[in-house]
C-alpha positions as CSV (number, residue, x, y, z in Angstrom):
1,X,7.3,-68.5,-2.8
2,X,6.9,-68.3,-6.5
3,X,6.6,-71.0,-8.7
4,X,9.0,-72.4,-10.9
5,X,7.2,-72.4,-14.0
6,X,6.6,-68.2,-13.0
7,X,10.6,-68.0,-12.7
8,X,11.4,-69.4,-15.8
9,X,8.9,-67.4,-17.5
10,X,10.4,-64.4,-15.7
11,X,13.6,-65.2,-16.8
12,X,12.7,-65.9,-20.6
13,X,11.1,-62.3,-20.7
14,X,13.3,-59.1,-22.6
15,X,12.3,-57.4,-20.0
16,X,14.1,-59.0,-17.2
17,X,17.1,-58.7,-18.9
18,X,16.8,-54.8,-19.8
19,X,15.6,-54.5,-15.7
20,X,18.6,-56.6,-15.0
21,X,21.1,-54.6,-16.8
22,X,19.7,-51.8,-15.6
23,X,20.2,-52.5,-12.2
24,X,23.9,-53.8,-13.1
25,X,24.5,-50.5,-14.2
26,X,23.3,-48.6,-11.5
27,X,25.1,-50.5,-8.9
28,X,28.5,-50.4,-11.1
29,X,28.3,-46.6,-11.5
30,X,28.0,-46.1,-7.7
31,X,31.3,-47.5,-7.4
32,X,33.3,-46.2,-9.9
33,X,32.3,-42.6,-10.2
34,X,34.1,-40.4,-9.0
35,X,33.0,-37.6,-5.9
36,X,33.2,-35.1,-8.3
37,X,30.5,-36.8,-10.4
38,X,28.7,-36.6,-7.7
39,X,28.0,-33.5,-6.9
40,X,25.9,-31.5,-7.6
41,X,27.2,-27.0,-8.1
42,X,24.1,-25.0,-8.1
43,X,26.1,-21.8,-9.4
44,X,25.4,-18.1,-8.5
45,X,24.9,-17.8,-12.4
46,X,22.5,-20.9,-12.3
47,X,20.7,-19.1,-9.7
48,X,20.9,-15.1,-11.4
49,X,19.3,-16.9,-14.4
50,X,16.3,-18.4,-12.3
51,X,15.5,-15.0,-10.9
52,X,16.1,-13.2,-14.5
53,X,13.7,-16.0,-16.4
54,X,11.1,-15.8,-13.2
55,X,11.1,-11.9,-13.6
56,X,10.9,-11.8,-17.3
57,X,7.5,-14.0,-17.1
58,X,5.8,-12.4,-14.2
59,X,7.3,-9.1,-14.4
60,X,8.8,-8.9,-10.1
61,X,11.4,-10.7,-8.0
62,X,10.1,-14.4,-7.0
63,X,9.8,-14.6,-2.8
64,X,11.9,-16.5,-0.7
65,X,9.7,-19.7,-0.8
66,X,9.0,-19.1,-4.7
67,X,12.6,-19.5,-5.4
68,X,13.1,-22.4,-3.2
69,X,10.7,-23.8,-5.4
70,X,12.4,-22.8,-8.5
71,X,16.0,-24.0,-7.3
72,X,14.4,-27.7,-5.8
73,X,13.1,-28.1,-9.6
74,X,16.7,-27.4,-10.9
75,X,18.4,-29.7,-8.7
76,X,15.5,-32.5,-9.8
77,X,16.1,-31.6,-13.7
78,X,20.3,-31.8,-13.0
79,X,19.6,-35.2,-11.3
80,X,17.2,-36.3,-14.3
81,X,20.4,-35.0,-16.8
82,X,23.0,-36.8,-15.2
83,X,21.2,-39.7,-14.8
84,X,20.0,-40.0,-18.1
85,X,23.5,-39.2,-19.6
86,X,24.6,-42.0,-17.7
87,X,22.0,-43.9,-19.6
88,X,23.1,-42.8,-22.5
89,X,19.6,-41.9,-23.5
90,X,21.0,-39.2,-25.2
91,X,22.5,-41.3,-27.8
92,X,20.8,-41.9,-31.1
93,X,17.7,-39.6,-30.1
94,X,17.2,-37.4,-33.7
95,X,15.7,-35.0,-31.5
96,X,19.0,-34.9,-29.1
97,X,21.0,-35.1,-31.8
98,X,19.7,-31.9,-33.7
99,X,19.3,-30.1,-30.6
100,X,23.1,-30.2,-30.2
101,X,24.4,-29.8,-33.8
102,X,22.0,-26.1,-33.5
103,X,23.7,-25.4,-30.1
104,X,27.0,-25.5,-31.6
105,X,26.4,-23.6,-34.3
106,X,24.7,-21.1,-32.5
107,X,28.2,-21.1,-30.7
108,X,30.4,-21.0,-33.3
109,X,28.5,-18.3,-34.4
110,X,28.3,-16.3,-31.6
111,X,31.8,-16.1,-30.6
112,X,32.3,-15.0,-34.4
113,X,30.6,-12.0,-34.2
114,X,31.9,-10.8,-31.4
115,X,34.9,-8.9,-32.2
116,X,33.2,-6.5,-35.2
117,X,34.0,-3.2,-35.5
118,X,33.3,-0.1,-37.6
119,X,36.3,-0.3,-39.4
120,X,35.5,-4.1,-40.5
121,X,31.8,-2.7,-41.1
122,X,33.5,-0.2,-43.8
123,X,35.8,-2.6,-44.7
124,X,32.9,-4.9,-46.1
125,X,31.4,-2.2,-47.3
126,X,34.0,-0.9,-49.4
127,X,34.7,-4.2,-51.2
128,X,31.9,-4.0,-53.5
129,X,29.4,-0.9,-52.6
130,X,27.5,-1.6,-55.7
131,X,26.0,-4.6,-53.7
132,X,24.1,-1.9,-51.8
133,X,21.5,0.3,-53.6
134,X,18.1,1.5,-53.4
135,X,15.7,-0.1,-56.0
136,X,13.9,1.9,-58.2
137,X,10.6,2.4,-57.6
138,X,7.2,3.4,-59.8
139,X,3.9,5.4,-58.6
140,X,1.4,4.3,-61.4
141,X,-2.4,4.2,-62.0
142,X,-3.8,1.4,-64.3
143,X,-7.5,0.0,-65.6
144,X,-7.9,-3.4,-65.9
145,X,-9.3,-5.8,-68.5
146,X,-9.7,-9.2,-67.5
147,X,-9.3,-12.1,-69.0
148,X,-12.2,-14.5,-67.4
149,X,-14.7,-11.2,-68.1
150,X,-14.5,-10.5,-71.4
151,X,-13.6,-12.3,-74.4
152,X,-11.6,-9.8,-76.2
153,X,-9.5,-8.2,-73.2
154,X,-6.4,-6.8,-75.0
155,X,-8.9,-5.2,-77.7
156,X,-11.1,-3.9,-75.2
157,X,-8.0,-2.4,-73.6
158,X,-6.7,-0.7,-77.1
159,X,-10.4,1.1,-77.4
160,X,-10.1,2.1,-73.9
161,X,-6.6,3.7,-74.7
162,X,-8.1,5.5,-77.5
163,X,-11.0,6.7,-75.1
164,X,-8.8,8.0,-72.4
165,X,-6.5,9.9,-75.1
166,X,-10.0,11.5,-76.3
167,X,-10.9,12.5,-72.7
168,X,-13.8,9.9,-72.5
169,X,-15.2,8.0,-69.9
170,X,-14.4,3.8,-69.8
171,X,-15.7,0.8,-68.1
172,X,-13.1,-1.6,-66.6
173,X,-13.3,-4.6,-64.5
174,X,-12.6,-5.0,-60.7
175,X,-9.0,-6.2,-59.9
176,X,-8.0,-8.0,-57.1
177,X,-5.5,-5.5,-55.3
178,X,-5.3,-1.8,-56.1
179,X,-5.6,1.1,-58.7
180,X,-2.7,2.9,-57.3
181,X,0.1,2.5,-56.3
182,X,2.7,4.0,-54.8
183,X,6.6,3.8,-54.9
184,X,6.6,0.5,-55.7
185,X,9.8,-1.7,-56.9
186,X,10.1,-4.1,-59.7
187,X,10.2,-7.1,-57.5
188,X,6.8,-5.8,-55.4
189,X,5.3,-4.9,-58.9
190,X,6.2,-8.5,-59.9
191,X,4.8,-9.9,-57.1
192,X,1.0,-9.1,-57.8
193,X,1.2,-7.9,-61.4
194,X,4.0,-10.9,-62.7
195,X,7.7,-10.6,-64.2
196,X,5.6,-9.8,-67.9
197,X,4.2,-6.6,-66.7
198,X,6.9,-5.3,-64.3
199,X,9.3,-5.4,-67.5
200,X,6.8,-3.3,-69.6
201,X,6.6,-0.7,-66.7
202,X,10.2,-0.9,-66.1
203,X,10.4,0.3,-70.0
204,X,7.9,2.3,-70.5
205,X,9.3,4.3,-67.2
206,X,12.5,4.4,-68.9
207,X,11.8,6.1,-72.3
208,X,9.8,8.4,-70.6
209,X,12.3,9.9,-68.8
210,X,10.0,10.9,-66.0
211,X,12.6,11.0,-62.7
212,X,10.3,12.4,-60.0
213,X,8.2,14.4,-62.7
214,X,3.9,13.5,-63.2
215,X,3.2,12.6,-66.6
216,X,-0.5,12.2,-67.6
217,X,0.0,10.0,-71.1
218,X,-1.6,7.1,-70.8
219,X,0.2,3.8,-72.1
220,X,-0.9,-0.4,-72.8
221,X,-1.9,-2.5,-73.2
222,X,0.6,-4.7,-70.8
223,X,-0.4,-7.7,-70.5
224,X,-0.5,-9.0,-66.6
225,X,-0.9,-12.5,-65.0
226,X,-4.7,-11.7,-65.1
227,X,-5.2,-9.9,-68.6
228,X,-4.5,-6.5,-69.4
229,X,-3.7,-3.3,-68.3
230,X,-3.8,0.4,-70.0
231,X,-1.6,2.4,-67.3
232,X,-0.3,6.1,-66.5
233,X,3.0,6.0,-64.5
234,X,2.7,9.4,-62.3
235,X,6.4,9.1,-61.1
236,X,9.9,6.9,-61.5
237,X,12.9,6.9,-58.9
238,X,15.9,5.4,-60.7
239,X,18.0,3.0,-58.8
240,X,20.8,4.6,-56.9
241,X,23.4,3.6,-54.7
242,X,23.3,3.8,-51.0
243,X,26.4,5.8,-48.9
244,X,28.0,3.9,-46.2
245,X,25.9,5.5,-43.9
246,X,22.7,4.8,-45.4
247,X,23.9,0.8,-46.5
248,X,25.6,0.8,-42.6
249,X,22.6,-1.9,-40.7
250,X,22.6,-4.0,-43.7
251,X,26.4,-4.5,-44.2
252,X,26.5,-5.5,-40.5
253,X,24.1,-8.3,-40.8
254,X,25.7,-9.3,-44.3
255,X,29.2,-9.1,-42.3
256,X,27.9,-11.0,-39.6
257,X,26.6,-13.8,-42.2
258,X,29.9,-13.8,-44.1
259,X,31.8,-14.3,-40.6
260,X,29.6,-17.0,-39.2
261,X,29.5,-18.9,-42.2
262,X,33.3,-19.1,-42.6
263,X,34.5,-19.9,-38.9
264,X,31.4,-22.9,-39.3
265,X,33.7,-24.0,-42.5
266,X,36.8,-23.6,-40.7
267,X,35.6,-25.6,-37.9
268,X,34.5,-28.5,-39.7
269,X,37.3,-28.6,-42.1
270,X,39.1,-29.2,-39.0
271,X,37.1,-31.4,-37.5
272,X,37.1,-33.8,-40.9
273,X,41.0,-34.0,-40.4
274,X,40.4,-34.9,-36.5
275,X,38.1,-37.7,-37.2
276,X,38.1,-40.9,-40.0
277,X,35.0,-41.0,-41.2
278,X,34.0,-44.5,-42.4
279,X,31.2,-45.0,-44.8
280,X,29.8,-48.2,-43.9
């Protein structure tokens, strides 16, 4: 028998009271829940999904003792669910708690979607077509003159110029991409060369009215992220709109957006008139 002293310590501990309550709980809920609560409905779809997940992994049907193994697991993880719901371990868990906030949107989402058509495609589409174009796009050679090289790089650039225009030979420095490049739009152009250059081209392209034509003159210095640049622009597509046809993937997926977004609003604008929210 034990000892008093080792009782009252007992007693005195957290822990016997969370072991305690836990026991209280266990015993209460065997009484009051219901038969329903109780049981446990492994579903036809419940088992059609095992069978799809196994065969998706190990590409062929599990056997008859493979998927007794699969559906004894998920009776264990529907006990472990239920009995941690009734727990209320779920509650105040971030990681819970963001796992079901995605799993309704993804919901809400889903079911607005559903019901697209062409017609609401063109519809979209129709409502501001200038939204949907095809960027222009530059084919250009260039020499480089880099700043960390050479002390002078914009000057160096202007003699090279001159060279070029007199059919001679020049040095330049290494750069970190390309020489050429082809069909390439003002964003991509941005993206290696910076916003300073991409304008330059962009004008440059532009007053020589080169559409789809080559053209050998040779034009610079523009100055880059890196120093400068003496360049020949071989070839300039204009930005043009797309058809419906052409524009159709991307006004489904900006459809789509536009749908999902508003029936999220319209959910929780209804929600917020369901619920008081009290900030504490």
């Amino acid at each position: 028998m034990p000892k008093p002293s080792i009782l009252i310590q007992s007693v005195r501990d957290p822990l016997f009271y969370f072991l305690l309550a836990g026991g209280l709980l266990f015993f209460f809920s065997s009484i009051f829940r219901s038969g329903a609560e109780h049981q446990i409905v492994f579903t036809k779809a419940d088992q059609i999904e095992l069978v799809r997940s196994w065969q998706n992994e190990f590409d062929r049907l599990p056997t008859e003792s493979e998927f007794d193994t699969l559906a004894s697991q998920w009776i264990r993880d529907e006990l472990a669910v239920r009995e941690a719901e009734l727990l209320e371990l779920d509650r105040n868990d971030p990681v819970i708690r963001r796992r079901l906030i995605q799993k309704l949107n993804y919901l809400i989402e889903e079911r607005s979607v559903q019901d697209i058509t062409d017609q609401d495609v063109l519809v979209h589409y129709e409502k501001d077509p200038a939204l949907y174009t095809e960027p222009a796009t530059f084919t250009f050679t260039h020499y480089f003159f880099s700043n960390e090289r050479r002390e002078t790089p914009e000057e160096d650039a202007k003699g090279a110029l001159t060279q070029l225009s007199s059919g001679l030979d020049i040095a330049d420095d290494p750069f970190i991409q390309h020489r050429n490049y082809n069909r390439q739009s003002y964003r991509q152009i941005s993206e290696v060369f910076g916003s300073q250059f991409a304008t330059r081209l962009t004008e440059a392209a532009r007053d020589l009215s080169l559409g789809t034509q080559n053209n050998v003159t040779w034009q610079g210095p523009f100055e880059s992220s890196f120093g400068f640049h003496i360049v020949q622009i071989q070839a300039h597509t204009p930005r043009r709109s797309k058809d419906f046809d052409e524009a159709y993937e991307q006004v489904v997926i900006d459809l789509q957006t536009k749908r999902r977004d508003t029936a999220k609003d319209i959910l929780f604008n209804d929600l917020m008139n369901r619920y008081d929210v009290v900030v504490e």
